[in-house]
C-alpha positions in Angstrom: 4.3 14.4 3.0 6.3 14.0 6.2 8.7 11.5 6.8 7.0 9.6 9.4 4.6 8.2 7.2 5.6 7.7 3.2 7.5 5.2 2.4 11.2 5.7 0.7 12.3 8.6 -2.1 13.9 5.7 -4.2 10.6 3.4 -4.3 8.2 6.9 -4.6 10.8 7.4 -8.0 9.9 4.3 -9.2 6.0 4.0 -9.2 3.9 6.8 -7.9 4.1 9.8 -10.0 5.4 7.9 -13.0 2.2 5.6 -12.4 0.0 8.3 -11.6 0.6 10.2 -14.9 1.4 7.2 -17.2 -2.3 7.3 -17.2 -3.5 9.4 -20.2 -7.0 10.9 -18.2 -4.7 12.0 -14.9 -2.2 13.5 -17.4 -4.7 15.2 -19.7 -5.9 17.0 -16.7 -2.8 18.2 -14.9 -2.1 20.1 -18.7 -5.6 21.5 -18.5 -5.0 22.9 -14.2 -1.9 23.8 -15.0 -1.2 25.6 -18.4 -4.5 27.6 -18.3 -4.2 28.0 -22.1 -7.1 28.1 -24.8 -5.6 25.3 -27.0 -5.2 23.2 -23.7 -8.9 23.4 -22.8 -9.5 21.1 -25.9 -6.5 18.3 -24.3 -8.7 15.1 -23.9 -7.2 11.9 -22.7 -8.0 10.0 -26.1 -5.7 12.9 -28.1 -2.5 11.8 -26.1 -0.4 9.3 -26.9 2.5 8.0 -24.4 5.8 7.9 -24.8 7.6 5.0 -23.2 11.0 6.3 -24.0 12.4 8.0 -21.2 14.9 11.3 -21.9 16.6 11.5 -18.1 20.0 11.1 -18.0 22.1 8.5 -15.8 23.4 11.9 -13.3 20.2 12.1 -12.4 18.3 9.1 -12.4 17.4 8.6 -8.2 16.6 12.2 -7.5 13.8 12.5 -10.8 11.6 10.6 -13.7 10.1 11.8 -16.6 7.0 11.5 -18.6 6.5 12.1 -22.3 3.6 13.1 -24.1 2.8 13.6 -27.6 -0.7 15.3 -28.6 -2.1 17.0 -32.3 -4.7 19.2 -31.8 -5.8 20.7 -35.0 -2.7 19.3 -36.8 -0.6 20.8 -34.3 1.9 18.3 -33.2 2.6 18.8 -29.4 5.2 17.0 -26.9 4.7 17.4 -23.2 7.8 16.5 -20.9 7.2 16.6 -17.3 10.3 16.3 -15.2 9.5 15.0 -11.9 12.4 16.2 -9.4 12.5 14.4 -6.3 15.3 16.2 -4.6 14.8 18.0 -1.6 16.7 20.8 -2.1 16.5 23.4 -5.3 18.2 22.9 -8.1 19.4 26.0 -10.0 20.8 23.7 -13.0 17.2 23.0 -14.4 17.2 25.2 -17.1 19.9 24.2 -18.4 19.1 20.4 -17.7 16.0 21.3 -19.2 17.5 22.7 -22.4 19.0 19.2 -22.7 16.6 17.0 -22.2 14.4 18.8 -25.0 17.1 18.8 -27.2 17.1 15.2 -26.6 13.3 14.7 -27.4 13.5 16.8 -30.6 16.9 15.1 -31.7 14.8 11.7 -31.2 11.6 13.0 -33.0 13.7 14.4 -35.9 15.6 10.7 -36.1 12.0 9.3 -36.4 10.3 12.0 -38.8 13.3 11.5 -41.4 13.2 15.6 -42.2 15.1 16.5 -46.1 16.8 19.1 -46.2 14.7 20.1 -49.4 11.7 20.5 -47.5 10.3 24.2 -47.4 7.6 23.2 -44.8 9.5 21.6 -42.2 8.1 21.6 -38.6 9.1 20.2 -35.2 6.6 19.7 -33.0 6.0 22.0 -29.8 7.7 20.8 -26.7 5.8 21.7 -23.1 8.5 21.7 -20.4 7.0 21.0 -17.0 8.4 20.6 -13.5 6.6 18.7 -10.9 8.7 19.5 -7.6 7.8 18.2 -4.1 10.7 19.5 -2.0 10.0 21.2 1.3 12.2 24.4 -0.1 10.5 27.5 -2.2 11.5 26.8 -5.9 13.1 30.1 -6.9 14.9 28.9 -9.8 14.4 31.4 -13.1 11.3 29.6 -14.9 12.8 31.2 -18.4 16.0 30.1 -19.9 17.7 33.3 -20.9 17.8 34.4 -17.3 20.8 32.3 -16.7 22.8 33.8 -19.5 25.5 36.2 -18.6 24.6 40.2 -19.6 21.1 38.7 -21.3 19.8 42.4 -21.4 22.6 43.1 -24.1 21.6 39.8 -26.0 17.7 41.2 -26.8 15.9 38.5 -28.9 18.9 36.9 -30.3 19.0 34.4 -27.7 17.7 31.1 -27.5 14.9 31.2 -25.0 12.0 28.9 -23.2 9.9 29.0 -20.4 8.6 26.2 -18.4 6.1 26.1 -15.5 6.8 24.3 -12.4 4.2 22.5 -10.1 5.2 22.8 -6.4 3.2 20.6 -4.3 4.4 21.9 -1.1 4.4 25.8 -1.3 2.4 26.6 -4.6 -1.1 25.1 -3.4 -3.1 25.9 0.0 -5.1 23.2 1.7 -8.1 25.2 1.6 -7.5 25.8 -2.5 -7.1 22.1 -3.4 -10.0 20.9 -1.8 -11.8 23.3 -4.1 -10.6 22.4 -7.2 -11.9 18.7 -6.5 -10.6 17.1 -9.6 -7.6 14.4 -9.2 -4.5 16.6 -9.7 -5.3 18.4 -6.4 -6.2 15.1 -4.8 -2.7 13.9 -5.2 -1.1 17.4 -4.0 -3.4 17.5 -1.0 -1.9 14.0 -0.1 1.6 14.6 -1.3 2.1 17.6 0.7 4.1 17.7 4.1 1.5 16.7 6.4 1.6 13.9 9.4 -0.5 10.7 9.7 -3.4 12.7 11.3 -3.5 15.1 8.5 -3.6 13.0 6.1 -6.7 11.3 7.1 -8.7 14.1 7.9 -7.9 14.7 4.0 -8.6 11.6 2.9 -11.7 12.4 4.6 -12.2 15.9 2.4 -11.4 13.5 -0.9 -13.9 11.2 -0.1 -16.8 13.8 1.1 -16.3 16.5 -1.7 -14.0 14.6 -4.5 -17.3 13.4 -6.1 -16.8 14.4 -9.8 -14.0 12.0 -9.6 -13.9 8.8 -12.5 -12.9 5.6 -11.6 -10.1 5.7 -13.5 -9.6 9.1 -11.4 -9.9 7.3 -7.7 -8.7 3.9 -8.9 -5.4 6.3 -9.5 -5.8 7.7 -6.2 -5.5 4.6 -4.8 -2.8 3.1 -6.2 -0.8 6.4 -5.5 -1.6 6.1 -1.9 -0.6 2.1 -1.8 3.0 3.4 -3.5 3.8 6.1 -1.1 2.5 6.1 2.2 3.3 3.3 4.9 0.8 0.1 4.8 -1.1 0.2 7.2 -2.3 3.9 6.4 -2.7 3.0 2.8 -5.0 0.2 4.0 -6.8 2.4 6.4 -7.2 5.2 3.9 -8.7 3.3 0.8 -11.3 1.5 3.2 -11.9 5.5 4.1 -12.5 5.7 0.2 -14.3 2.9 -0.4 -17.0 3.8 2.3 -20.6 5.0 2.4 -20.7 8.7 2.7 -22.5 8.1 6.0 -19.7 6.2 7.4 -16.8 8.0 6.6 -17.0 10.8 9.6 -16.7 7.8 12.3 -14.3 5.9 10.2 -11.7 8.7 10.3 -12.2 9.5 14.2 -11.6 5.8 14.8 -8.6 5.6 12.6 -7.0 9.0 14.0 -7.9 7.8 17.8 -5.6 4.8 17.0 -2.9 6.9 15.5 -3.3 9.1 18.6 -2.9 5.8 20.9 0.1 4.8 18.8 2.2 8.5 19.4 1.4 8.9 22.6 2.5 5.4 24.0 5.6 6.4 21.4 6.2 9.6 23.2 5.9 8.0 26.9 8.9 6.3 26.7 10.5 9.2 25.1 11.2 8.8 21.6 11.6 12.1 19.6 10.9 10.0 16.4 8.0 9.4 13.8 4.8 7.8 14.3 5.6 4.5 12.4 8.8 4.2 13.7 7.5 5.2 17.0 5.3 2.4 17.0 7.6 0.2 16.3 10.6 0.1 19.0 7.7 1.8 21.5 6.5 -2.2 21.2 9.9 -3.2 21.1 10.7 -1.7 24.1 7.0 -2.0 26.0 5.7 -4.7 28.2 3.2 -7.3 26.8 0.2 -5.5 28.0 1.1 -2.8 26.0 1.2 -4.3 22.9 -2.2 -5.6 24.0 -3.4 -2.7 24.2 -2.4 -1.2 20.9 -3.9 -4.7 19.4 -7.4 -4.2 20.8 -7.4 -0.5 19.4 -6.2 -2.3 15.8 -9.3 -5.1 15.8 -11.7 -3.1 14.1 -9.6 -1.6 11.0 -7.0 -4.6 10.4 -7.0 -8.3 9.7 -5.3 -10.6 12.5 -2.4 -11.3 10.5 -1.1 -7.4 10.0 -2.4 -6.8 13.7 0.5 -9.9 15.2 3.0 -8.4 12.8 2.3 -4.9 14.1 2.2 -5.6 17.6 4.3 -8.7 18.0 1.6 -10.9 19.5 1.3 -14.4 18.0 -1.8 -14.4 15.8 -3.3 -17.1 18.6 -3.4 -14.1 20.9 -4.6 -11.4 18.5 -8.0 -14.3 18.0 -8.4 -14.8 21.7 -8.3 -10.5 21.8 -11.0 -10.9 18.9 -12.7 -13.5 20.4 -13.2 -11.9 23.9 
């Protein structure tokens, strides 16, 4: 998503993928998209259990976050760690920061199980390595462990070896192939991906027209994804967009986007070579009151009074005379 419109990296760590996937039916179907496997077909969110432990390490802890899984499907004991790397550059460490972590999660598993030495039927569970990148650079890192090792080819199967799959919002998903899939997974990506104000709407549009197999734990997840990550007064305009009658949603978004318009181009009048929000922001600062006016009367019909003063500057006595008029 481009800069001009999500919020900060640090507060995106914190709460919207972890939130979004901390929810066991969002989860269960990224496994499903993503791993294309027989076994996973049968992943429902009532066979997973969460893990609240947490397996990243203190090096990293502002550029990613994890999320643990643990599943049995017919007795097969299954962890699935997704990494969630927030850098914006590539990071040609990860298999070896992957090898890590999952030594980590079986070290912890083991602790729990209390294995004996004596026992001739010992088994670990599986552990699903999965990275969920959103950088604006091609991941090109190897996705299998052994091709980091020097002279690997002399090695043959005597190495220790994994794969994992990576999820790259940015480059590994078309526009045109997310709004197919219509199930939540590509309802986040099609938001997450680098796109400005105006293309976000016109998605948010797409979601709310053609997302309709969608739960409501599926678009209550939505939601709060979008209040987490994208600036307020978009997030506000984008789950009214959501929460509308099918009929209304076509006007709502040209509305919303003829405002968004309004903003950047009184932003690039006075020749600021920044982002929309920000644009907005010291293109009031800098404006005459009539301006401001202006960009308040556009604001009447999708804000309260309250967020419309704090936006613009007015008093909230003027914004109600503007209403009022």
């Amino acid at each position: 998503m481009s800069n001009d419109i999500k919020k900060s990296i640090h507060h995106i760590h914190d709460k919207s993928y972890k939130d979004l996937y901390s929810k066991k039916e969002v989860a269960a179907d990224l496994f499903k998209r993503l791993l294309k496997e027989e076994w996973a077909e049968e992943l429902t969110a009532d066979k997973l259990s969460f893990v609240t432990k947490s397996f990243v390490t203190a090096d990293y802890e502002e550029t990613e976050c994890d999320v643990v899984y643990k599943a049995t499907l017919n007795d097969v004991d299954i962890i699935f760690y997704i990494l969630i790397e927030f850098q914006s550059t590539v990071d040609y460490r990860m298999p070896l920061r992957l090898l890590f972590y999952m030594c980590e999660i079986l070290r912890d598993d083991a602790k729990n199980a209390k294995h004996s030495k004596h026992d001739r039927n010992l088994k670990i569970p599986a552990v699903i390595p999965i990275v969920l990148y959103n950088g604006s650079e091609i991941w090109d890192v190897p996705n299998e462990f052994r091709k980091i090792i020097y002279n690997e080819n002399l090695f043959k199967s005597s190495l220790l070896n994994f794969t994992y799959d990576v999820v790259d919002v940015n480059n590994g998903f078309t526009k045109e192939e997310l709004v197919k899939s219509k199930n939540v997974t590509s309802a986040i990506f099609l938001l997450d991906q680098k796109i400005d104000a105006l293309e976000f709407l016109q998605r948010i549009k797409a979601i709310a027209l053609f997302f309709d197999g969608l739960s409501k734990t599926e678009i209550l997840a939505i939601k709060n994804w979008i209040r987490n990550t994208v600036s307020d007064q978009l997030a506000e305009s984008a789950i009214k967009i959501l929460e509308a009658d099918r009929r209304d949603v076509e006007s709502m978004v040209s509305s919303n986007a003829f405002i968004l318009e309004e903003m950047k181009e009184e932003a690039e009048k006075r020749g600021l070579k920044i982002g929309i929000e920000e644009g907005i922001k010291q293109g009031i600062e800098q404006g005459e009151k009539n301006s401001r006016v202006h960009i308040a009367k556009n604001l009447l019909d999708v804000l309260e009074d309250e967020i419309i003063a704090i936006k613009t500057g007015l008093s909230i006595e003027e914004v109600r005379n503007l209403r009022n008029q």
